[in-house]
N, C-alpha and C positions, 0 to 999 in steps of 0.2 A: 278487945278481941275475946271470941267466945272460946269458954274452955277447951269445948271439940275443935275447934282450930288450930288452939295451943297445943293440945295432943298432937294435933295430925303433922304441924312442924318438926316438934320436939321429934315423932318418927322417922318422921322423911330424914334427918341431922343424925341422927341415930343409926340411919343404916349406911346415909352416906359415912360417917365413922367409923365402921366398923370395914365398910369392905375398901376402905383407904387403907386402916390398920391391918388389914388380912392383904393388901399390895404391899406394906412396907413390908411386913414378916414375910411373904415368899420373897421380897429381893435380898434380906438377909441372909434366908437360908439359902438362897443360891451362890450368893459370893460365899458363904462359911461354905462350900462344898466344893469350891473349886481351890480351895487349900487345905482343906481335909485329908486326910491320907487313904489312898484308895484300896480297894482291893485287888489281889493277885488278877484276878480275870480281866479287873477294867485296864490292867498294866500291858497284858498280854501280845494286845494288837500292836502296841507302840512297841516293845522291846524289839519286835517279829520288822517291825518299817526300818526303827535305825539300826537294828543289822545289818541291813543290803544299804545301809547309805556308809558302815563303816570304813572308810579308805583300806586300800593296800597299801601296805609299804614293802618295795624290793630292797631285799636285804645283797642280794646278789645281781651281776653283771650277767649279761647273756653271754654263752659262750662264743668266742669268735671261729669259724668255721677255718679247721688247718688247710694250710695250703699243701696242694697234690705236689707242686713244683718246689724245689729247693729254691730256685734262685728268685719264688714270692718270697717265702720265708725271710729271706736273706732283705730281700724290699724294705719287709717290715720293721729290720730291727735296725736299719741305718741312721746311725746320730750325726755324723758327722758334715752334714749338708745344709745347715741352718747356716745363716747370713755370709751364706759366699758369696750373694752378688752374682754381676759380671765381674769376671776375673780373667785379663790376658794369658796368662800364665795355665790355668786350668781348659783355657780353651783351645790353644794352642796344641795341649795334650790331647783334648775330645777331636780334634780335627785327624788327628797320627791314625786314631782308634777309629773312625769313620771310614780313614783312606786305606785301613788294613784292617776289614773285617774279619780277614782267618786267624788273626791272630789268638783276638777273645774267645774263636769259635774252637780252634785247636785245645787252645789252654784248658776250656770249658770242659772239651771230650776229654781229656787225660785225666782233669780234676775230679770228672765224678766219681771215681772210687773215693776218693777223700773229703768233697765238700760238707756233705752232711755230718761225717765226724766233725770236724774244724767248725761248723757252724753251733752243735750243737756244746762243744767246748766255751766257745766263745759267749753262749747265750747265759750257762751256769755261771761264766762269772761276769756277765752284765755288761761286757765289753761290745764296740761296734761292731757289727758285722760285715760293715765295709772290710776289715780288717781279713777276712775271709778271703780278698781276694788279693790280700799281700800277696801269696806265693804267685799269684800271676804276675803282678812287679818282678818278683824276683828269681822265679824256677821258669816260669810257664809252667807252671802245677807239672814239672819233671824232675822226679825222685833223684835223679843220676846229675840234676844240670850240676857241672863246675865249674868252677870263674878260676879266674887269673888272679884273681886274691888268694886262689884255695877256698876258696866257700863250697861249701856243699850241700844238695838237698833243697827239699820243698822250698825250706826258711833262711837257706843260705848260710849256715854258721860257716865261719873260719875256724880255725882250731883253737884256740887259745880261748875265746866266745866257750866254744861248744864244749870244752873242759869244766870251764866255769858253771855251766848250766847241766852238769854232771852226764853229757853223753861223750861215753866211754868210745875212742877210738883204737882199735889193732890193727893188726893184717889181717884178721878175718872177719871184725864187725866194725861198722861207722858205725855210733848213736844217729850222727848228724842225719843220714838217711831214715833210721827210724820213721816210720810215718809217725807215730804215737809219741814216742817219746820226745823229739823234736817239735812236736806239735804242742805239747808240755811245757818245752824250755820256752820257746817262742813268744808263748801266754805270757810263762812269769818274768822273759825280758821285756816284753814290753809292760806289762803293768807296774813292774819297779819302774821304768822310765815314767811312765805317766805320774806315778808320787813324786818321781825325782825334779820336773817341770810344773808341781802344781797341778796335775791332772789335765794339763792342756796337751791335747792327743795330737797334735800336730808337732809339737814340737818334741814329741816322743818318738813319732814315727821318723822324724829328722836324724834324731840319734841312732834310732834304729839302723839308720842307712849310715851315717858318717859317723857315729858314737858319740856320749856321752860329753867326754870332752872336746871335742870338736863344737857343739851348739852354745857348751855352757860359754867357753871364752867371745862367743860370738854375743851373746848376752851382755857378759860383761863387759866389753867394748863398744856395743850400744850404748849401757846404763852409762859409761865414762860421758859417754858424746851426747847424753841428756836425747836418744833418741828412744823411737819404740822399740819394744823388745818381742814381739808378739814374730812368731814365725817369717811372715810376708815383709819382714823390715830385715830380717837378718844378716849379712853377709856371710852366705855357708858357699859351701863348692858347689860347681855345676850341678854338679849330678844330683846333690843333696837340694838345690834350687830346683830340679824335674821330679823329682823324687815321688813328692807328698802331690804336686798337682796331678802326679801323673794318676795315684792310688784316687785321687777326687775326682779327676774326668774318667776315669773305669768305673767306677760307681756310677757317676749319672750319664752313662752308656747301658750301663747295667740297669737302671733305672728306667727306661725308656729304650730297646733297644731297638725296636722297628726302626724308631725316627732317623737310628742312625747307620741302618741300612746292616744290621748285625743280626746272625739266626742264630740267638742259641737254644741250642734242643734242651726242651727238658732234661729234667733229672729228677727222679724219684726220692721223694722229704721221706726217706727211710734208710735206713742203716746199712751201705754196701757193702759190709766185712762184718766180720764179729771173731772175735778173740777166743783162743783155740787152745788152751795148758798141754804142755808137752814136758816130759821127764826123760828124754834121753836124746840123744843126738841123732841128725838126719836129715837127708839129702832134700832141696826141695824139688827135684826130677820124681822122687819117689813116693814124696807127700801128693805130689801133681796125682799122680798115677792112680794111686791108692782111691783119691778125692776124686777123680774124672775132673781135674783142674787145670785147665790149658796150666804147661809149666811157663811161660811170661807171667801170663795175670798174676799167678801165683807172686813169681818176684815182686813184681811190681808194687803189690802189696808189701813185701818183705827185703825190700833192696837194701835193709843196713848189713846182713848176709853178702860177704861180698863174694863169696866164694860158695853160694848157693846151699852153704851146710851151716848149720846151726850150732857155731862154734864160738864163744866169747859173748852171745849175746842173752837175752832173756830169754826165760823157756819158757816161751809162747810164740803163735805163730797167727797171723792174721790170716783170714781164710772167705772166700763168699759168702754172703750167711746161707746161702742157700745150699751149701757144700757142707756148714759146718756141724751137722749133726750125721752126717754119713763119715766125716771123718773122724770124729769123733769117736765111732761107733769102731771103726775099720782099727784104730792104733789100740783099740782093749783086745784086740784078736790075734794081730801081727808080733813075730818076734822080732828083734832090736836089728839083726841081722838083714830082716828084709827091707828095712829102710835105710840101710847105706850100700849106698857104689863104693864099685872096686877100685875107683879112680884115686889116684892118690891128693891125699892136702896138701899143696904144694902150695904157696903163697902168691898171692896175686901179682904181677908181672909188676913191680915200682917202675913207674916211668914210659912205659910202653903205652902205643896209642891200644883204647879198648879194642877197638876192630880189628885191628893185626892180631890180639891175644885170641880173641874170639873164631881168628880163620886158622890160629895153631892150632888148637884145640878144642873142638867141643861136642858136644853129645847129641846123638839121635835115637830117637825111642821108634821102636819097631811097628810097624801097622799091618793091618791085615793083606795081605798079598805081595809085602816087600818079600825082597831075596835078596842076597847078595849081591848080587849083580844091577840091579836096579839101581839098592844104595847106593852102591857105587859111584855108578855113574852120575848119580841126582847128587853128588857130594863131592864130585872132580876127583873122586881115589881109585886105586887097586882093588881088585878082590882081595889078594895074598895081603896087601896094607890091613885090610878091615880086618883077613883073619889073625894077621900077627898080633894085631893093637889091643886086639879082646880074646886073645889067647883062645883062638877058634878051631877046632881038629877039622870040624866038616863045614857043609853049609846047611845046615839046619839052623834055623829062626824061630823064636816066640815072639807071638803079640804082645806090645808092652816089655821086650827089653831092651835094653838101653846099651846101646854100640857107642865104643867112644871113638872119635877118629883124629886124624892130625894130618894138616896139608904139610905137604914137603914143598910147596911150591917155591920158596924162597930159597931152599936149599940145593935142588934139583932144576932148576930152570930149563935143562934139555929136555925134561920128563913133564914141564909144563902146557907147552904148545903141542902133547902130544893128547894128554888128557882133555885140552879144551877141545880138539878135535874131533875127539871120541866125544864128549856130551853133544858138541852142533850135531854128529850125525846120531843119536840118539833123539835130538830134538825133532830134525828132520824126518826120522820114524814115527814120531808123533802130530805132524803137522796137521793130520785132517784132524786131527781131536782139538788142536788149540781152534780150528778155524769155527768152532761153532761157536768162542768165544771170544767179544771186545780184545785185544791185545792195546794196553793202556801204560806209558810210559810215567811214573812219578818220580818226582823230584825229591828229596828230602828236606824237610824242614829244620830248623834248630825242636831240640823236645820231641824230635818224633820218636817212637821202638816201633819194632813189628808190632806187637801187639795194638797200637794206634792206627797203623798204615791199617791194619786188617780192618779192624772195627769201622774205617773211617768208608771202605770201599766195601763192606761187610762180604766178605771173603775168610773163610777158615785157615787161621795162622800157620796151619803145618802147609798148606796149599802155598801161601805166600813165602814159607820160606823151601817150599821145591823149587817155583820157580827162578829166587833168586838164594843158590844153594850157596856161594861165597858174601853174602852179605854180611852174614855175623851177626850176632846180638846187639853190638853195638853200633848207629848207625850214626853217619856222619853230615853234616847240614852239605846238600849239594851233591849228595849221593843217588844214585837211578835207580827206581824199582821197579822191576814188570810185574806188570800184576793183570791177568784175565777177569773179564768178569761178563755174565750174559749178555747179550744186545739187547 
């Protein structure tokens, strides 16, 4: 081979050399730069990507939207419904409550002053809210109902109970009535029963109705006999056998109650009363007054006053809430004097039916364009009776005072049939006036007052008790009330 050839090789091998070596060193320097450590700028773009890929994390629950209705509320917080099953016993109860829709409907109307309280007590200490609809088992949510045991109130104490659970009873206050305070003892008997059975709420509410000892020895005559001991095995008395299915088939009524042919009207998930400090004694005719507080509703709220004065009990007094800042305002103004009647404290009638106390004695507060004479007649009395009884010189009248009266009917029976006579043709005077109005005859139910009848026919309570002037405050199951109302 000639030199110049061997040159021209040796070149050609020589570049192909050099630009293979100049392909290895860019693949080096490329992999050394993808582990290099970069600058801030080249980072920039990527820090900026995985932000919006960084997850959220919810640290909180959304909030669940409150219910408008007490008796959702009430829905939500029921425990007691888990593995009933079909249950003869429970349904047997749901059939009673299907075939007498007034009853949950009545009980409902009288309970909303109070359900919201009870509900919201029972929530703070984590309790069922089935439980809520105890007093319907046992009052028909009526502050006044009394049993043949002597129970009394919402929650039914007996006395011996209601001592223990420190409501103070006299002749002029029951605790047991207390709404509040009763509502109190209630909680903490049944939750002592709940610890006292293992926290099995059935068989607390068992005791609740037949006591303590009554469930336990049922128990332990089980456990002898190597049987079960769970509520639905027990051998308890009738009534304590209807007892608990009865409070389970209310609930899942309440739980559905289109299905079972039942209307109950709302109720407002808001506070119907609100608690009222009072430092001196006083009539509740005159708190009404003062408050523009129908005086029933007032009671009703305050029935452990048995005697309408605020004597032996706490000094406070429950009140509308929507009342309770006007009253408030009104007892920083008034002296002590304007809130008691002349009427004397006499103690409540022992033994006597409430309706006959009620047609002895009791009180009308004066409206615009009464007289004498009107009263009178709208209240089966005298003129000269009204004026003796309220130490009257003339007939002069102010709006808003309060005339006390008293039937002689039982004592004067000749002087009877002469005053019913005088109101029919009284009535008779007014006959083109009722004809523009429905003339509607009702019955009385167990739990009902005036103030229910009215609400229920939505009629203003001083109107319902014109027309029926001898009914009295307290009303009897099976008792007739006429009541007007538009066509």
């Amino acid at each position: 081979m000639s030199s110049s050839i061997r040159k021209s090789v040796n070149s050609d091998a020589l570049t192909r050399l050099a630009q293979a070596i100049a392909v290895a060193v860019s693949a080096t320097l490329v992999g050394c730069s993808s582990h290099a450590p970069q600058t801030e700028a080249t980072h920039t773009p990527n820090i900026a990507a995985r932000a919006k890929q960084k997850p959220i994390w919810l640290t909180e629950k959304p909030t669940p939207q409150v219910p408008q209705d007490i008796w959702e509320r009430m829905r939500q917080g029921f425990q007691l419904q888990e593995g009933l099953g079909v249950n003869p016993r429970i349904e047997q109860q749901r059939l009673w409550f299907a075939s007498n829709p007034s009853f949950l409907e009545n009980a409902g109307e009288r309970g909303s002053l109070y359900i919201h309280y009870i509900v919201e007590r029972l929530e703070e200490r984590n309790m069922p809210l089935e439980l809520a609809l105890l007093p319907v088992i046992e009052s028909a949510y009526n502050p006044m109902a009394y049993s043949r045991a002597d129970a009394v109130g919402l929650w039914q104490f007996i006395p011996s109970t209601g001592r223990y659970f420190n409501l103070r009873q006299t002749r002029f206050y029951d605790g047991r009535r207390d709404i509040t305070a009763s509502t109190t003892a209630a909680m903490d008997y049944l939750t002592r029963l709940h610890d006292m059975f293992n926290g099995d709420w059935l068989l607390a509410l068992a005791a609740y109705n037949a006591g303590e000892g009554t469930v336990s020895r049922a128990i332990e005559r089980n456990e002898k006999l190597g049987l079960p001991t769970d509520y639905w095995n027990l051998p308890l008395p009738s009534e304590t056998q209807a007892y608990v299915p009865k409070l389970l088939a209310l609930s899942q009524v309440v739980l559905a109650p289109e299905a079972y042919g039942v209307n109950l009207n709302p109720i407002a998930n808001e506070p119907y009363f609100q608690v009222v400090e009072i430092n001196q004694r006083m009539d509740l005719s005159k708190v009404a007054a003062v408050a523009n507080i129908d005086e029933d509703e007032l009671f009703q709220l305050n029935p452990a006053f048995k005697q309408r004065t605020t004597i032996d009990g706490p000094q406070h007094l429950l009140v509308p809430t929507s009342k309770a800042q006007l009253l408030t305002a009104s007892l920083q103004t008034m002296r002590p004097d304007e809130l008691i009647s002349p009427r004397s404290l006499k103690p409540v009638f022992d033994g006597a039916d409430p309706s006959e106390v009620a047609q002895l004695k009791r009180a009308y507060r004066v409206k615009r364009g009464d007289n004498l004479g009107s009263i009178a007649k709208a209240n089966k009395v005298e003129v000269k009776d009204l004026q003796r009884w309220n130490k009257l010189t003339g007939k002069n009248l102010k709006v808003g005072q309060t005339l006390v009266m008293q039937d002689n009917t039982k004592r004067t029976p000749a002087r009877k049939s002469g005053r019913v006579n005088t109101v029919v043709a009284a009535n008779s005077k007014t006959k083109g006036k009722a004809e523009s109005k429905q003339q509607t005859q009702y019955k009385v139910k167990r739990g009902d007052t005036l103030y229910v009848v009215a609400k229920r026919f939505n009629v203003e309570m001083q109107h319902l008790k014109r027309w029926n002037p001898g009914a009295g405050k307290a009303l009897k199951p099976g008792q007739m009330l006429t009541v007007y109302s538009p066509h």
